[in-house]
C-alpha positions, 0 to 999 in steps of 0.5 A: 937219241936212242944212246941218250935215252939209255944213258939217262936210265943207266945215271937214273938207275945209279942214283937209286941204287945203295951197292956201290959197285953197281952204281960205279957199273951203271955210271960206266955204262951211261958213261959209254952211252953218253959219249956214243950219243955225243958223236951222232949228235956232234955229227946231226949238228954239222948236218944241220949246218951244212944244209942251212937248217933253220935257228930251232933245229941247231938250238935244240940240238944243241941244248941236247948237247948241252946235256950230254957235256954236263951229265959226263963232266958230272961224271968225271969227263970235263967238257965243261969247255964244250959246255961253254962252246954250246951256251955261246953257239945257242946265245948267238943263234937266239940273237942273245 
């Protein structure tokens, strides 16, 4: 979690920065904190699975997810079908 919170003041940072050069430095870096986040996280998920964990700890791990494969496509890395993966596994484990 520590990764993503990084990553989200880097992107934070880019967005309020006018030099385009820093900007493209800081979308890097939350780029390299996003995908570190994404492995502990894709790694917490199989955890869970395997140890039977209950519906709310995969769905908010998952939604974690979610943010992570969004906030990359946005910054050029498609994961727009691990995106999808993640909204059909919350929708079937809400019941939905």
């Amino acid at each position: 979690v520590l990764y993503l919170l990084i990553a989200q003041d880097k992107k934070d940072n880019a967005l309020q920065t006018t030099k385009h050069k820093k900007r493209e430095d800081l979308n890097t870096k939350a780029k390299e904190y996003y995908k570190k986040s994404m492995k502990f996280l894709v790694e917490h998920k199989n955890i869970l699975q395997e140890r039977g964990a209950d519906n709310s700890e995969l769905i908010s791990t998952l939604f974690k997810l979610q943010n992570i494969y969004y906030k990359l496509t946005l910054l050029g890395v498609d994961l727009s079908k691990e995106y999808d993966e993640a909204s059909d596994e919350i929708e079937k484990l809400r019941g939905e």
